[in-house]
C-alpha positions in Angstrom: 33.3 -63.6 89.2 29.5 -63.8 88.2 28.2 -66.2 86.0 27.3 -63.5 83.5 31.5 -62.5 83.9 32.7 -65.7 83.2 30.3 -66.0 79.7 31.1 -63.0 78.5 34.7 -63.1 78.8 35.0 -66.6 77.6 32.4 -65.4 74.2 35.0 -62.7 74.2 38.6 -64.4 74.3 36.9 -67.1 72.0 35.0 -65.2 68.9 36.4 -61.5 69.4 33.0 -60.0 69.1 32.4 -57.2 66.8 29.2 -56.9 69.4 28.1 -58.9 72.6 25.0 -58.5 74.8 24.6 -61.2 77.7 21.5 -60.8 79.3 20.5 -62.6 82.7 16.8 -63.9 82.7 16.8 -65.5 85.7 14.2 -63.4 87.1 12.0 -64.3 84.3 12.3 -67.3 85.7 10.4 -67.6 89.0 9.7 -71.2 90.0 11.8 -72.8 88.0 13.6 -75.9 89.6 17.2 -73.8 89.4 16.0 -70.1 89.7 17.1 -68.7 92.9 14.9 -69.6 95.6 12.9 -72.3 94.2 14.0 -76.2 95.0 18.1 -75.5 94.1 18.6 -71.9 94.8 22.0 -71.5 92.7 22.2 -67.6 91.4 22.4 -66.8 87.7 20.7 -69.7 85.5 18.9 -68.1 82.4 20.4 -66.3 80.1 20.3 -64.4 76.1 23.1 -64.6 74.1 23.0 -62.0 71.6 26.1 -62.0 69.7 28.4 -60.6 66.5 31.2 -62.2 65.3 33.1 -62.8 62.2 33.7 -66.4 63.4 30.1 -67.5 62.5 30.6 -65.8 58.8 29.2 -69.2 56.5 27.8 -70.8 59.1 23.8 -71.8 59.4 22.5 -71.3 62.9 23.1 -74.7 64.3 27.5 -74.4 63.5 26.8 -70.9 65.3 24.9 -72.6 68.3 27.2 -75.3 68.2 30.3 -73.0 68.1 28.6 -71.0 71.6 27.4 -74.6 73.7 31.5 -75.5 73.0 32.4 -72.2 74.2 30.4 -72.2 77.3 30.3 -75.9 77.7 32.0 -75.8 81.4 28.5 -73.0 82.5 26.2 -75.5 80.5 27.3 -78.6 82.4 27.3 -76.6 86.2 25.4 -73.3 86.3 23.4 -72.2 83.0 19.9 -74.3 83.1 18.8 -72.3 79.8 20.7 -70.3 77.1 18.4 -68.3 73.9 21.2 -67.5 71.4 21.2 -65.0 68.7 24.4 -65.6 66.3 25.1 -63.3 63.4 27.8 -62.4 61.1 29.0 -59.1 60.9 26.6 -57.3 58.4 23.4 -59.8 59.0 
């Protein structure tokens, strides 16, 4: 399973999404010390978060970041150098 699999279904199990969008911008990335082919060649590394969920309903941004790192926490220690979130509510 990809890197970009394993996110999205743990973001999905955990916060039941009423939308989710991972994006992989690892190509972006070029020459960066984890992107593939530069000084640890490792696969998927950067990503976007962009995500919809009625958990993060009363929550400021850094709960809803908080809430994600947890989440993915097992990606952030191993395989994800850089993660951009966007968190909303449903309705924001």
């Amino acid at each position: 399973m990809s890197v970009k699999e394993q996110i999205i279904d743990k973001l999905t199990s955990a916060l039941a999404p009423a939308a989710l969008d991972v994006i992989d911008d690892s190509a972006k990335h070029a020459g960066h010390q984890f992107h593939p082919g530069g000084v640890e060649p490792r696969g998927e590394t950067h990503f976007t978060v962009k995500v919809v969920s009625e958990a993060f309903a009363g929550k400021n941004r850094l709960a809803r970041h908080r809430i994600i790192n947890e989440v993915l926490a097992e990606e952030l220690a191993d395989r994800v150098h850089a993660l951009a979130i966007e968190a909303r509510a449903p309705g924001e």
